[in-house]
C-alpha positions in Angstrom: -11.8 -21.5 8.7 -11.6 -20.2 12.1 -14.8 -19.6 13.9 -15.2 -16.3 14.6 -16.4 -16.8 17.9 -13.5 -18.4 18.9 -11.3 -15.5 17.4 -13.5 -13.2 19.8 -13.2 -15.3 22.9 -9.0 -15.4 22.3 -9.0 -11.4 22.0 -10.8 -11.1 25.4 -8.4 -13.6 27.0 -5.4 -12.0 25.8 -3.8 -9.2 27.5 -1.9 -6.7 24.4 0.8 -5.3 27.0 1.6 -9.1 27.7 1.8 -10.1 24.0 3.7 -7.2 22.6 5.9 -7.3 25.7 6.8 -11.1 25.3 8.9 -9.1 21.9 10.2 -6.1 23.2 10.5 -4.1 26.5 7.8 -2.2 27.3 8.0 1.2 30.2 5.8 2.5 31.8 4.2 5.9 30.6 1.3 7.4 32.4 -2.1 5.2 31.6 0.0 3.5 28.9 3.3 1.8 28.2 6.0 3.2 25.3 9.0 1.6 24.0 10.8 2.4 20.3 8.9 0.8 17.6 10.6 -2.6 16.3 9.1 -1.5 12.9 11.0 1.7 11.7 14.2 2.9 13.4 14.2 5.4 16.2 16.0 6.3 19.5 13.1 8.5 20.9 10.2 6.1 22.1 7.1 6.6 19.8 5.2 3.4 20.1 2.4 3.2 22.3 0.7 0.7 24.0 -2.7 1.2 25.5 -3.7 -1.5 28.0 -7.3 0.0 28.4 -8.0 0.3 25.0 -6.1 -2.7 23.8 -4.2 -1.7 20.6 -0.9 -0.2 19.7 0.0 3.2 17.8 3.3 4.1 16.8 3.4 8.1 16.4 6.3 7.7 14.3 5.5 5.4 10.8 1.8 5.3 11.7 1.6 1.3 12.6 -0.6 0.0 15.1 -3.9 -2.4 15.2 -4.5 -5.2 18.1 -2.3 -7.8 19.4 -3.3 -10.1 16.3 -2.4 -6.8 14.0 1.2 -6.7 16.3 2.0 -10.4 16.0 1.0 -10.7 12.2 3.5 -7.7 11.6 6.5 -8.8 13.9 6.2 -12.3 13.1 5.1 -11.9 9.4 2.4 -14.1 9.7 -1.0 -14.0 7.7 -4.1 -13.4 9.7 -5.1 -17.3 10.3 -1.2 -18.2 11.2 -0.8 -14.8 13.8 -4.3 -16.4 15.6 -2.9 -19.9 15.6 0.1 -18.2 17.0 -1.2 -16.5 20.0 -3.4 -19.4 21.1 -0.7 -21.5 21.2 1.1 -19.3 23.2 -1.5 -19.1 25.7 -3.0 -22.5 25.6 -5.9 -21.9 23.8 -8.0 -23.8 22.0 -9.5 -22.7 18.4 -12.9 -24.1 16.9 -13.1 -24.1 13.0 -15.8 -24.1 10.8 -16.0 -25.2 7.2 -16.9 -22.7 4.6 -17.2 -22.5 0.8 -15.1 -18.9 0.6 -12.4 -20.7 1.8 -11.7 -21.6 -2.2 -9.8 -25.3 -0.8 -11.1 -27.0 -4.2 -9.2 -24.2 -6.3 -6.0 -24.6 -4.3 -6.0 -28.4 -4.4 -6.5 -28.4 -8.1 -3.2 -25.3 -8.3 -1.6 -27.5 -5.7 -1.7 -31.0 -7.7 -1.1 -29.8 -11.0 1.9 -27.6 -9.7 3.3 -30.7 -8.8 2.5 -32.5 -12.5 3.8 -29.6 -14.1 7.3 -30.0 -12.0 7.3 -33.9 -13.2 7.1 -32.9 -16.6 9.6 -30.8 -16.8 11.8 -33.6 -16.9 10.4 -35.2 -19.6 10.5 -32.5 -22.0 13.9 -31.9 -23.5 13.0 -28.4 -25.5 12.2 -26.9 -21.9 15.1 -27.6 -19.8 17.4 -26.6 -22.9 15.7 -23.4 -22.7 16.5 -23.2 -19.1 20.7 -24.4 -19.5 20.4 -21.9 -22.2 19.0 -19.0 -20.3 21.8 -20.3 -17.3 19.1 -21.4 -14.5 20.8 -23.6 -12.1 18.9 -27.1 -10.8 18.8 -25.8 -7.7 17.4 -22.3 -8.7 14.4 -24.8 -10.4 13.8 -26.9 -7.5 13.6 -23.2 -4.8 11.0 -21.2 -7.7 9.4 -24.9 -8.6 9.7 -24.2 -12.3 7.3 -26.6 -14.4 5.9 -27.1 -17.8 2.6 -27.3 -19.0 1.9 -29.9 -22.1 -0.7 -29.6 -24.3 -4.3 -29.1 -23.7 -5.8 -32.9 -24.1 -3.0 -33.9 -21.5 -3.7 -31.1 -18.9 -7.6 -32.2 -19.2 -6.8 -35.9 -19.1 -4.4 -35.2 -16.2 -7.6 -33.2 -14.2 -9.7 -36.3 -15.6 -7.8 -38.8 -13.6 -8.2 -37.0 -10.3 -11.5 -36.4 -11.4 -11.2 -32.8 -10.8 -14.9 -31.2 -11.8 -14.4 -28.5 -15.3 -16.3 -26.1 -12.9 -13.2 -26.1 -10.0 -10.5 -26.2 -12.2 -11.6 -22.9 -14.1 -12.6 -21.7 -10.9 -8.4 -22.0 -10.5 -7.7 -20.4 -13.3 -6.2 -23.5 -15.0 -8.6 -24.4 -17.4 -11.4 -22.1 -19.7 -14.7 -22.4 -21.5 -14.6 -21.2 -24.7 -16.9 -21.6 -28.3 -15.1 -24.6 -28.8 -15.7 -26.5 -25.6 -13.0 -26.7 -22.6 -9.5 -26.1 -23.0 -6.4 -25.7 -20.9 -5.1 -22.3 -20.5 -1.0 -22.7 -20.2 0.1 -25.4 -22.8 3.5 -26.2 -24.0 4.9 -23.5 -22.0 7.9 -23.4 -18.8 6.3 -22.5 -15.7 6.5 -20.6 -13.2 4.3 -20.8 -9.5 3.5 -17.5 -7.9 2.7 -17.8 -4.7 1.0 -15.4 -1.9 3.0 -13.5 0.7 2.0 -16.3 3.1 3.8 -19.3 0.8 0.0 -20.3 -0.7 0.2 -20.9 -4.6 -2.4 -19.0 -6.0 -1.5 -19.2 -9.7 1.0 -19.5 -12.7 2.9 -17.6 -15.2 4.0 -19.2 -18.7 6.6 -19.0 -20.8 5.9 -20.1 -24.5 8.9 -22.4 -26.3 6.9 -22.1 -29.8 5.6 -19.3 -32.2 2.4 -18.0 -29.5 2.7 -14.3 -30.3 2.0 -13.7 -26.1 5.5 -14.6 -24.9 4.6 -14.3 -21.3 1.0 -15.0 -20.0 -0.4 -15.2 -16.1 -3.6 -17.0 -15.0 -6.6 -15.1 -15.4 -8.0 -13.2 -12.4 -9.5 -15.6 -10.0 -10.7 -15.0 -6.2 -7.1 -16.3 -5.5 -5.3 -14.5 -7.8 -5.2 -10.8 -8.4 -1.3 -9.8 -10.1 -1.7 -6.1 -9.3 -1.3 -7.3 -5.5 1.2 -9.9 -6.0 4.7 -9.9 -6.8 6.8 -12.8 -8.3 9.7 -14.7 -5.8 7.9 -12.2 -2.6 7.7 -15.9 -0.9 11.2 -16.7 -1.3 12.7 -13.0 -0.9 10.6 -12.0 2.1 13.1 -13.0 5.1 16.1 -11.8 3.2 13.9 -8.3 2.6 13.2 -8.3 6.4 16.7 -9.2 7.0 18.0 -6.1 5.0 15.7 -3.8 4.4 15.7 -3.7 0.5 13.5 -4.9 -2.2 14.7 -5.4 -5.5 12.1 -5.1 -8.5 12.6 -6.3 -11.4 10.4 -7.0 -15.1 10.6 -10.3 -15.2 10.6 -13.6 -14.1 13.8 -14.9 -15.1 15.1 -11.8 -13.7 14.2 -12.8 -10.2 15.5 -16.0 -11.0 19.1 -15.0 -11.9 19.1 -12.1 -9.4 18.3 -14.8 -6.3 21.2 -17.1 -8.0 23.5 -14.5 -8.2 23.0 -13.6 -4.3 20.5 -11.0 -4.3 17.9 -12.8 -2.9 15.6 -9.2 -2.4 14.8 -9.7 -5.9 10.8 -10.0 -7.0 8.9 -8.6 -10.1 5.7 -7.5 -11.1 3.3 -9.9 -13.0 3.3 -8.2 -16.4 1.5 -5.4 -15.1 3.6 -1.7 -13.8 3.7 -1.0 -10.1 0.3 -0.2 -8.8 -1.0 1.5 -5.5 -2.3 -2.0 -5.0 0.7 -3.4 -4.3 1.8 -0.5 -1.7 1.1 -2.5 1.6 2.6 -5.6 0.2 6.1 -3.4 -0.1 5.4 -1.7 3.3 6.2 -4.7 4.8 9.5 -5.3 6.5 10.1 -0.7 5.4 12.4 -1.5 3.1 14.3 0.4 0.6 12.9 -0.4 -2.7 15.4 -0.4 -5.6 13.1 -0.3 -8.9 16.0 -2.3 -11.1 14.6 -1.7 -15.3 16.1 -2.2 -18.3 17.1 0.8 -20.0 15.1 1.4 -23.0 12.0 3.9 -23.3 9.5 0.8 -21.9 11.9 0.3 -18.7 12.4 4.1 -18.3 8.6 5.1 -18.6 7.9 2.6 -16.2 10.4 3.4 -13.6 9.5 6.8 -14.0 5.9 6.5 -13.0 6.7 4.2 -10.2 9.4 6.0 -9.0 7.0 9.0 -8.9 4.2 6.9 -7.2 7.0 5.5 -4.4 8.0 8.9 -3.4 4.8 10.4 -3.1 3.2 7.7 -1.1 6.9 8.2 1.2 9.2 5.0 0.3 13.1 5.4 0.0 14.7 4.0 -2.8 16.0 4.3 -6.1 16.4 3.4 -9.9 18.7 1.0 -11.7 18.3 1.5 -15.8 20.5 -1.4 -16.9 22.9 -0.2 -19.3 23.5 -1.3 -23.4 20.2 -3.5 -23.5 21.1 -5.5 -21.0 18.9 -6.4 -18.5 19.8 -8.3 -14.3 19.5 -11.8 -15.8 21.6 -11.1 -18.8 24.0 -9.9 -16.4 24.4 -12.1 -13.9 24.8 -15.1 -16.8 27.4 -13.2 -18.1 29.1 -13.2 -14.6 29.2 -9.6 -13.7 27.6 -9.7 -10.5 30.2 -7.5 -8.7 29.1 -4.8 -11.6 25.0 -5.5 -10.8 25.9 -5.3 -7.3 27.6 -1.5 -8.1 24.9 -0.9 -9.9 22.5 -1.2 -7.3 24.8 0.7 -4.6 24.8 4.0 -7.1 21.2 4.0 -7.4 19.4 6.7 -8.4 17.3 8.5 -5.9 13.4 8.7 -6.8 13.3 12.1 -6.5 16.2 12.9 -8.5 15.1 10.7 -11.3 11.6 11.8 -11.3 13.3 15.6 -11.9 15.8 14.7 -14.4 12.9 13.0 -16.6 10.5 15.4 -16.1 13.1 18.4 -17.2 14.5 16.0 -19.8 11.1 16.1 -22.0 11.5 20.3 -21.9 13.7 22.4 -23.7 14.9 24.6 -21.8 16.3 27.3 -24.1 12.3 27.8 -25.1 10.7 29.7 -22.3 7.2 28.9 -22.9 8.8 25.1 -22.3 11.0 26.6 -19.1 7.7 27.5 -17.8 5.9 24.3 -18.4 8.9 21.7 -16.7 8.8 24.2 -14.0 5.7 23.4 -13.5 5.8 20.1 -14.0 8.2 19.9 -11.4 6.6 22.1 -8.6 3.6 20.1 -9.1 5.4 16.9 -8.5 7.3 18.2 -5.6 4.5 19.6 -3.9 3.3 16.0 -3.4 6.0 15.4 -1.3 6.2 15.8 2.1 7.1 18.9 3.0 10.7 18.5 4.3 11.6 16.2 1.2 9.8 18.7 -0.8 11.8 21.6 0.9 15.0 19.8 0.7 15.0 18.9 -3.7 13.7 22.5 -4.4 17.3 23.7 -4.4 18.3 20.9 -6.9 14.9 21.3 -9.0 15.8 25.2 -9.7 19.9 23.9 -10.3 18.3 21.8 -12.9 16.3 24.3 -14.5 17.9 27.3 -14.4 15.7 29.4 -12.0 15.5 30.9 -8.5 14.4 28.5 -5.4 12.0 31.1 -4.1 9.9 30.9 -7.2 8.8 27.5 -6.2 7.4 29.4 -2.7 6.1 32.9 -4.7 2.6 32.9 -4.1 2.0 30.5 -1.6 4.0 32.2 1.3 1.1 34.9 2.6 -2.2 32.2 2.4 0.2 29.4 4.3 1.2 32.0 6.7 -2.6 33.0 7.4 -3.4 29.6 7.6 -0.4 28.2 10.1 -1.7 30.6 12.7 -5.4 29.5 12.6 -4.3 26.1 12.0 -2.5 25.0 15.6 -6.2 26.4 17.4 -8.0 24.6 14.8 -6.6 21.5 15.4 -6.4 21.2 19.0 -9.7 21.6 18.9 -10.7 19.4 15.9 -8.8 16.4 17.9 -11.0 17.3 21.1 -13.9 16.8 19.3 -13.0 13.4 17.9 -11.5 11.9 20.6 -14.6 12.8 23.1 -16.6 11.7 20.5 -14.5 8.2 20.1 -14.8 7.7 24.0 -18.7 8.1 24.0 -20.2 7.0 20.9 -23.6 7.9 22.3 -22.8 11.4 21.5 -22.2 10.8 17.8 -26.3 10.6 16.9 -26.4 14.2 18.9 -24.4 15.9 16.6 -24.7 13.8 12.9 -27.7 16.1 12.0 -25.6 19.6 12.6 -22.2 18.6 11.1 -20.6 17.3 8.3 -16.8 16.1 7.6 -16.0 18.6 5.2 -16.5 21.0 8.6 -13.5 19.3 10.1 -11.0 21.1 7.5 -7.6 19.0 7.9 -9.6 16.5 9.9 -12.6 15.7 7.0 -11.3 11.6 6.8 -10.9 11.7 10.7 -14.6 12.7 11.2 -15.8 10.3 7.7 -14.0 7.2 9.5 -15.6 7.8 12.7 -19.2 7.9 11.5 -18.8 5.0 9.5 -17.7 3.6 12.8 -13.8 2.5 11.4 -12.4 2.8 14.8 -9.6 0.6 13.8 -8.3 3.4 11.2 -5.2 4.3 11.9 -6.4 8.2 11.7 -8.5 7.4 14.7 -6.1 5.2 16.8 -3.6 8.1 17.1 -6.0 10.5 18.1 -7.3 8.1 20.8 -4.2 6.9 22.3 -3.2 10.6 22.8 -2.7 11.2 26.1 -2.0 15.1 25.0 -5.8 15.4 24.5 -8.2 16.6 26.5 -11.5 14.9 26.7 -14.6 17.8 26.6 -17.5 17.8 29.2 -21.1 17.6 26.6 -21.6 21.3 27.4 -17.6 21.6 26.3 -17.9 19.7 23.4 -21.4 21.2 22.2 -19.7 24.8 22.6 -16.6 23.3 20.4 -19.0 22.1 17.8 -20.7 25.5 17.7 -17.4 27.5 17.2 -16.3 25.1 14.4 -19.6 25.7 12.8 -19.5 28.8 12.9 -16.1 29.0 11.4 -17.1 26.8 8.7 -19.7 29.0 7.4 -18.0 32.1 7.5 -15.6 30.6 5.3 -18.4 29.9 3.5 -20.0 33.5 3.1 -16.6 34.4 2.0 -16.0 31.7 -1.0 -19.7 32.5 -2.0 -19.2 36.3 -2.4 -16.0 35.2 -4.5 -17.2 32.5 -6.7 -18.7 34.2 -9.8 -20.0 31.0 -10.8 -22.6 31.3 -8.5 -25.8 33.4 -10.0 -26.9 36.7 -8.5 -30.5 35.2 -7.0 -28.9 31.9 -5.7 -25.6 33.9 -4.3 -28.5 36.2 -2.4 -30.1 33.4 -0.8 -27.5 31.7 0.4 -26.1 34.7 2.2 -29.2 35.8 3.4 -30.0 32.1 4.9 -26.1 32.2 6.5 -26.1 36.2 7.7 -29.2 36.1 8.6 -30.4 32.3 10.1 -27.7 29.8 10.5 -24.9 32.2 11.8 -27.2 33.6 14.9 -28.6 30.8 15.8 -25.1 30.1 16.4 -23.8 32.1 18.1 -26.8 32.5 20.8 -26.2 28.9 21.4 -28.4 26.8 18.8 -27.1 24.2 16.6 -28.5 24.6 12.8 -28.8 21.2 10.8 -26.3 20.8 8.0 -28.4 20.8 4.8 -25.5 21.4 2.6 -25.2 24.6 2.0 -21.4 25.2 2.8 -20.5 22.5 0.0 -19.4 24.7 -2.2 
């Protein structure tokens, strides 16, 4: 492990308009430097570099972080490899330090009997027929490292000879402690390694050859494996994903396989689990277009509809693939119809699109009580979408359902209007605050007492990251590397605070008088304590402490 120390001592040596500029060309820009960001496309410059402050901000796709951040994104480097990186660069050396969380037992014992499972492979007859029958090429078994896993006595005795401790080797996931003593977890099933992003293996899937009514099983959860953040063949797909800006994601393992032997080397899958927010900054990486490529019955389409539904929301492009006939991409591609897979892919469907047509599919329309309810549905779903995307599939939601675009809008138009003019004074203020407050952190005790997030509106998980002191949130970073903000004097910035307050708890009086949930004597007190003690203090110039009685 690298001693922290040392990591420190790199940072302060390291200069981030040098490192960033060693990759692209960096101008001049006031106090700071700006160039286009080399992770998203653009022709107007939004990335910033701040030489004072030391980090990066892209105003564009939200990246940024320190020089280590920059070169473990443009390099696609783990953490460890991006600090090896840089001190080689600038001649600098590293000290290390040995430490038990660095788990090196666990990945000797995956790394060794990776490597016995591969041997064995050749000895066993019933597993490579399997393989020649499901049309897996030697050389697609040498790239994934395909294995197989014996029975239980011979994994143990195998552990036995290295004399690999019971304690490590279920600390790796490979073996397990049950009423009946030890036993090994994978037996007489093909194998296949997953590895990290980073090329580490970190654990196995199995696929049984006899009567095991689990077809498929993955290593249990271990501190080096966790399948909701992993994704099979990432390690070999990554460079081509980089390379063209598409992820494939597929069910299966074999699926990756065939895909990658087929020429679409994008391909990954999920670890017998559905797409999770967990894997989000995994997919991020390289902003790719994520094709979601399922087989077509109910299973595949469920799933593809709530991932597609998670991927839009959370803003990826893509689309869906539902393989047609039950048929699925390895079926496919041993059948020698890559040209049609590769169609296939080309005509995805768009999330969004998808996401409607299911959602309006489980309605009948000629019912209007159901009308209503897939109307619903769908505004509800489209109103988690940014607003221009959202804007631009509200024609084609009311196409689809029979009913006019301004209903998606009816209601709303009057309290948004009301807002957006309050909003643009709000703000400019709300950023004031913060970034005067990020430049002198001494001021932050001052004012904990009198305000709370929730007084920040729009700005609530600015304000909550900068008293829990997460100055490397990207939420901060952009408000502190704009120059367009005006730092406040104290007097300034106590007068700002005041007016917010005071904002704050107007709004307040005016949700209490309308919340009927409130009782009569309570509803009395509270606006007696805000008409009559909090809001005059204000505004002769006081600050009130926040005891929580706008938190409603």
């Amino acid at each position: 492990m690298i001693d922290n120390a040392s990591i420190e001592t790199l940072k302060s040596t390291i200069d981030i308009v040098d490192v960033i500029g060693s990759y692209i060309e960096l101008k001049k820009s006031g106090a700071n430097f700006k160039a286009c960001c080399p992770f998203h496309g653009e022709k107007t410059a939004s990335f910033v570099v701040s030489p004072s402050k030391q980090i990066y901000h892209c105003f564009g796709c939200g990246v940024g972080g320190d020089s280590i951040k920059f070169v473990m994104e443009y390099e696609k480097l783990s953490y460890p490899e991006a600090i090896e990186k840089l001190a080689s660069n600038y001649n600098f050396t590293l000290h290390y330090t040995h430490s038990s969380s660095d788990h090196n037992d666990a990945k000797r014992v995956l790394e060794n009997i990776n490597k016995w499972y591969g041997a064995n492979l050749l000895k066993e007859p019933k597993a490579l027929n399997y393989l020649k029958e499901r049309d897996i090429s030697q050389d697609s078994i040498e790239t994934f490292g395909i294995g197989y896993a014996p029975t239980s006595p011979q994994v143990i005795a195998y552990l036995n000879s290295l004399s690999t401790p019971p304690a490590t080797a279920i600390e790796a996931g490979v073996l397990a402690s049950g009423d009946n003593g030890i036993y090994a977890r994978l037996v007489e099933r093909v194998i296949f390694p997953i590895y990290s992003g980073s090329g580490s293996i970190v654990g196995f899937g199995g696929r049984t050859l006899g009567d095991h009514p689990a077809k498929y099983i993955n290593s249990p959860q271990t501190k080096l494996f966790n399948k909701s953040q992993l994704l099979y063949g990432y390690h070999q797909a990554k460079e081509h994903i980089y390379k063209h800006k598409k992820i494939i994601i597929t069910e299966g393992y074999i699926d990756v396989i065939m895909l990658h032997q087929g020429g679409f080397k994008e391909a990954v899958a999920t670890l017998g689990t559905a797409l999770t927010s967990e894997h989000l900054p995994l997919l991020r990486k390289g902003d790719p277009k994520v094709i979601l490529a399922y087989d077509g019955d109910s299973a595949g389409v469920n799933a593809a509809l709530k991932a597609a539904t998670m991927l839009s929301s959370t803003g990826f492009d893509g689309g869906v693939v539902l393989f047609p006939d039950g048929q699925d991409p390895a079926d496919m591609i041993a059948n020698k119809k890559s040209t049609e897979v590769a169609e296939l892919f080309r005509k995805s469907q768009p999330f969004v699109n998808f996401v409607l047509e299911r959602i309006i599919s489980g309605y009948e329309l000629s019912d209007p009580k159901a009308k209503e309810e897939a109307f619903v549905a769908c505004k509800e779903y489209l109103f988690g979408l940014s607003e221009i995307m959202r804007d631009s599939y509200i024609p084609l939601a009311s196409s689809m359902l029979g009913v006019a675009p301004s209903l998606f809008s009816k209601g709303m138009a009057r309290s948004e209007a009301r807002e957006k003019l309050s909003r643009k004074v709000e703000d400019t203020s709300s950023q004031q605050i913060l970034k005067t407050l990020l430049e002198n952190p001494e001021y932050v005790d001052d004012v904990l007492d009198v305000v709370d997030p929730s007084m920040f509106g729009s700005y609530k998980a600015h304000f909550d990251a900068l008293i829990k002191g997460e100055f490397d949130n990207p939420l901060l970073r952009s408000i502190l590397i704009d120059e367009g903000i005006q730092l406040l004097t104290i007097d300034t910035l106590k007068k700002e605070l005041r007016q917010n307050m005071i904002v704050f708890y107007e709004g307040t009086l005016k949700r209490v008088y309308k919340n009927d949930n409130i009782p009569y004597e309570k509803k009395k007190i509270i606006v007696r304590k805000i008409k009559s003690d909090i809001l005059p203090k204000l505004r002769r110039g006081e600050f009130v402490a926040y005891e929580g009685i706008g938190a409603l």
